[in-house]
One Martini backbone bead per residue (centre of mass of N, CA, C, O) as a GRO file, in nm:
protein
  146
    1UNK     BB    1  -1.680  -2.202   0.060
    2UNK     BB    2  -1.430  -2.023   0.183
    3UNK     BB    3  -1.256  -1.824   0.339
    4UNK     BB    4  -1.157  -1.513   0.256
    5UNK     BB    5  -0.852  -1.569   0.344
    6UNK     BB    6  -0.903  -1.843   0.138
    7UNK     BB    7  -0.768  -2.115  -0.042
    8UNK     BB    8  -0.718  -2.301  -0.290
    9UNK     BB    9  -0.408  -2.429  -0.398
   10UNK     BB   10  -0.535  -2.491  -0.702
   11UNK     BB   11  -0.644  -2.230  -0.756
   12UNK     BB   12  -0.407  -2.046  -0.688
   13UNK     BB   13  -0.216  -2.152  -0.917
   14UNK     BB   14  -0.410  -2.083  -1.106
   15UNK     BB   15  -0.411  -1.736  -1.038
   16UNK     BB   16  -0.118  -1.702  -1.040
   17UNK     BB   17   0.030  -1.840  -1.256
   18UNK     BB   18   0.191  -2.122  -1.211
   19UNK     BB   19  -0.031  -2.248  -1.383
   20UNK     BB   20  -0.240  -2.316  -1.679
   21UNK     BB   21  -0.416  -2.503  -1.507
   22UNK     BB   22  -0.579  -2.683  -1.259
   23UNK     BB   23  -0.556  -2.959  -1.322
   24UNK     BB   24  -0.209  -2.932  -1.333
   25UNK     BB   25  -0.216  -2.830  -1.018
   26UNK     BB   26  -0.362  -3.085  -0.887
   27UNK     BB   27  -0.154  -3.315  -1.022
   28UNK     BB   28   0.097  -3.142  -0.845
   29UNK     BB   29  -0.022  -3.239  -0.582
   30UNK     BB   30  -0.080  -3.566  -0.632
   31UNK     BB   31   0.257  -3.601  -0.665
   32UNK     BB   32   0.406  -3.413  -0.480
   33UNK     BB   33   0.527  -3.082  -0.554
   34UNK     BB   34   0.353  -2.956  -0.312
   35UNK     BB   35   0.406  -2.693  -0.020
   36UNK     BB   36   0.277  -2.592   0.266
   37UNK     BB   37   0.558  -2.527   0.483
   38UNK     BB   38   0.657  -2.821   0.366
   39UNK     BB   39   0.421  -2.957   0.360
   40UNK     BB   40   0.236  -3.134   0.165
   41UNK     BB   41  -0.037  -3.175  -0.006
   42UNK     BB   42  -0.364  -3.092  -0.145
   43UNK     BB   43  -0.566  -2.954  -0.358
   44UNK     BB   44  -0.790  -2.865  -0.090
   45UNK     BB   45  -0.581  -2.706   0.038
   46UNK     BB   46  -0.546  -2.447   0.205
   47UNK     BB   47  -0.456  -2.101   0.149
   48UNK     BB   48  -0.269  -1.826   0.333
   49UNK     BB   49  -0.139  -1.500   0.437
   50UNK     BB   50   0.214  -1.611   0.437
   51UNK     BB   51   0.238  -1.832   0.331
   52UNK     BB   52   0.472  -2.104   0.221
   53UNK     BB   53   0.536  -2.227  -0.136
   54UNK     BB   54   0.580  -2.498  -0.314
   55UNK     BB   55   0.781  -2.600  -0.631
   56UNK     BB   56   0.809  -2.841  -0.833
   57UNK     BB   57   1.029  -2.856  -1.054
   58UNK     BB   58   1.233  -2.956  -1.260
   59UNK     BB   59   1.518  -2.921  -1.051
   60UNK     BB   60   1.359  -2.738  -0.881
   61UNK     BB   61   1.235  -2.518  -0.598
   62UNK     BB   62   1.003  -2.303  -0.568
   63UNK     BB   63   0.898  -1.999  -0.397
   64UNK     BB   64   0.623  -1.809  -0.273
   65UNK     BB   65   0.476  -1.598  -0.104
   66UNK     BB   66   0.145  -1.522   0.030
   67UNK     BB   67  -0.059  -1.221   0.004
   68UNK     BB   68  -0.297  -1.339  -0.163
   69UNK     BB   69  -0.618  -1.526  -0.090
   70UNK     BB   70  -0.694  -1.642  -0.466
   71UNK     BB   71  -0.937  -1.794  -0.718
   72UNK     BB   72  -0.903  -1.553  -0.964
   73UNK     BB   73  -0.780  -1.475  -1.226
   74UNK     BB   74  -0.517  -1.279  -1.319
   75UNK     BB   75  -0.313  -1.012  -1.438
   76UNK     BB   76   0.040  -0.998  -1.463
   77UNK     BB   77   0.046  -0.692  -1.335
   78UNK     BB   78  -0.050  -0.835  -1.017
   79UNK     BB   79   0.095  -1.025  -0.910
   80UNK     BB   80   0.281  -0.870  -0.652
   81UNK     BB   81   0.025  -0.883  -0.472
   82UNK     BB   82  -0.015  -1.225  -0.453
   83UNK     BB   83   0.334  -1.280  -0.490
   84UNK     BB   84   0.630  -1.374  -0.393
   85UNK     BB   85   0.933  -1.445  -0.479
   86UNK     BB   86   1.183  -1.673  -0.259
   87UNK     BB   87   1.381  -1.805  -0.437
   88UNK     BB   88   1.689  -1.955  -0.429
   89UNK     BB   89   1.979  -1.892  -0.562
   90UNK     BB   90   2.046  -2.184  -0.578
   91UNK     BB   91   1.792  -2.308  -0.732
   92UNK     BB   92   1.943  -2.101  -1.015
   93UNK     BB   93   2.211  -2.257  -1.047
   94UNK     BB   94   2.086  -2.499  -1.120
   95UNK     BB   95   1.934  -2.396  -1.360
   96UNK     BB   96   2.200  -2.316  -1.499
   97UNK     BB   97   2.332  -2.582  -1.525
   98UNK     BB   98   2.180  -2.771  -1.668
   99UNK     BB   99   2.132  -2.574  -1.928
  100UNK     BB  100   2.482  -2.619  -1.979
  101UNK     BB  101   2.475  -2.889  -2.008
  102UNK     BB  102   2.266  -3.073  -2.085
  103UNK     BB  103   2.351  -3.371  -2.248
  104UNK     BB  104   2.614  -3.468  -2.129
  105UNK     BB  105   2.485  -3.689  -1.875
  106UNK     BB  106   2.448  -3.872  -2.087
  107UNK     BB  107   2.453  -4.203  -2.108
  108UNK     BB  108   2.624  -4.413  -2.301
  109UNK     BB  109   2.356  -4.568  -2.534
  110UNK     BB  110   2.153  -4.378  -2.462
  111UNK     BB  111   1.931  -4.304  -2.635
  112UNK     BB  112   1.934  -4.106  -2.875
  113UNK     BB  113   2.098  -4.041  -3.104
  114UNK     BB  114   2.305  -3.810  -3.183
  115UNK     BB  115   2.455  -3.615  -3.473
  116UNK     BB  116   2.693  -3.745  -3.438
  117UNK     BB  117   2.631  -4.039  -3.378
  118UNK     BB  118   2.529  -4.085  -3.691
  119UNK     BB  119   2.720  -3.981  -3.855
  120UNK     BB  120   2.942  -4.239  -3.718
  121UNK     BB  121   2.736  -4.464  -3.895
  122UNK     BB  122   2.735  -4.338  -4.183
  123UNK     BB  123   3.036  -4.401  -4.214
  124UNK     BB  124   3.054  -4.709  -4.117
  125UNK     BB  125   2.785  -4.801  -4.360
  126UNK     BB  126   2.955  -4.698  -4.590
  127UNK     BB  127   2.971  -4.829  -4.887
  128UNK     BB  128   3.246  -4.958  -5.106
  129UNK     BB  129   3.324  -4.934  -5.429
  130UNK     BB  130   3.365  -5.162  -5.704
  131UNK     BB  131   3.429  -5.052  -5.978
  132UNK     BB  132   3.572  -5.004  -6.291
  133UNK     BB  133   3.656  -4.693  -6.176
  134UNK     BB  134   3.851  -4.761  -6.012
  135UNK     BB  135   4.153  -4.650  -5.858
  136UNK     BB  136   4.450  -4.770  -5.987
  137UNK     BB  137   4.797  -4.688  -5.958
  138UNK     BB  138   4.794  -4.954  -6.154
  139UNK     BB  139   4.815  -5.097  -6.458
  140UNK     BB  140   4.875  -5.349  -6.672
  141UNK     BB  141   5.046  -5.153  -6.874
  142UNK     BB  142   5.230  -5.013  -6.735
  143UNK     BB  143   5.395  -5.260  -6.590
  144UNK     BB  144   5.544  -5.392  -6.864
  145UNK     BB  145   5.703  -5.143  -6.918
  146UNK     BB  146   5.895  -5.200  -6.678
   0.00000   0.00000   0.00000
C-alpha cells in the first residue's frame, strides 16, 4: 500500500472515473497516453494532490487537476472533490472541429464508400434491358406510311 497522499495513477483513473475499467487505464499508462506533470508515466506510478494529470484521448489531451488521491472508485457526484478539470478551450475546439468535419478528411478512395458513393456505383452497374417491350420512337409500321 502506498502512502495515505498518494495513489497508483491506474488506480486513480478509474476510481476518478476517467476510464470505466482499471485494465484500460494500465493499457492507456502503457501506451504512453498518460502524463503527470509532462512526463509520461507507468501504471505503477503514485499520482499526489496538486499533481497535473494529462490524459491523451484523440483528438484531443484532457487535463486534470488532482485533489485528492484515492484509490477507491466514487460516486459521480463526487468527482468535484477528487479532480479539477483545467483543460484548455483550445483542446475543445479542437474536438468540435473534429465532431464538425466528421468523415470529410477521409482521402478519397480509402475506406469503406460512403452511401452516396455507392449510390453512384449501383447506377453506374444497373444494366440497360433489352427486351421486346423496349420503346422506340418509330414502328417499323410507322416508317412504311410515310
Amino acid at each position: 500500500m502506498s502512502n495515505p497522499g498518494e495513489a497508483r495513477i491506474d488506480k486513480w483513473l478509474w476510481a476518478a472515473r476517467i476510464y470505466k475499467t482499471r485494465t484500460l487505464a494500465a493499457d492507456a499508462c502503457k501506451n504512453g497516453r498518460i502524463s503527470i506533470n509532462g512526463a509520461n508515466v507507468k501504471a505503477s506510478r503514485s499520482v499526489k494532490v496538486g499533481d497535473k494529470v494529462g490524459v491523451r484521448k484523440p483528438p484531443i489531451t484532457y487535463t486534470f487537476l488532482v485533489k485528492q488521491a484515492i484509490e477507491k472508485r466514487v460516486g459521480a457526484k463526487l468527482l468535484p472533490d477528487i479532480l479539477e478539470n483545467i483543460t484548455s478551450p483550445e483542446q475543445y475546439e479542437i474536438l468540435e472541429l473534429s465532431r464538425i468535419s466528421g468523415f470529410i478528411d477521409r482521402a478519397k478512395g480509402t475506406g469503406r464508400p460512403t452511401k452516396k458513393d455507392r449510390r453512384v456505383i449501383e447506377d453506374f452497374q444497373v444494366p440497360i434491358s433489352l427486351d421486346n417491350d423496349f420503346y422506340f420512337p418509330f414502328d417499323d409500321d410507322e416508317e412504311e406510311d410515310l
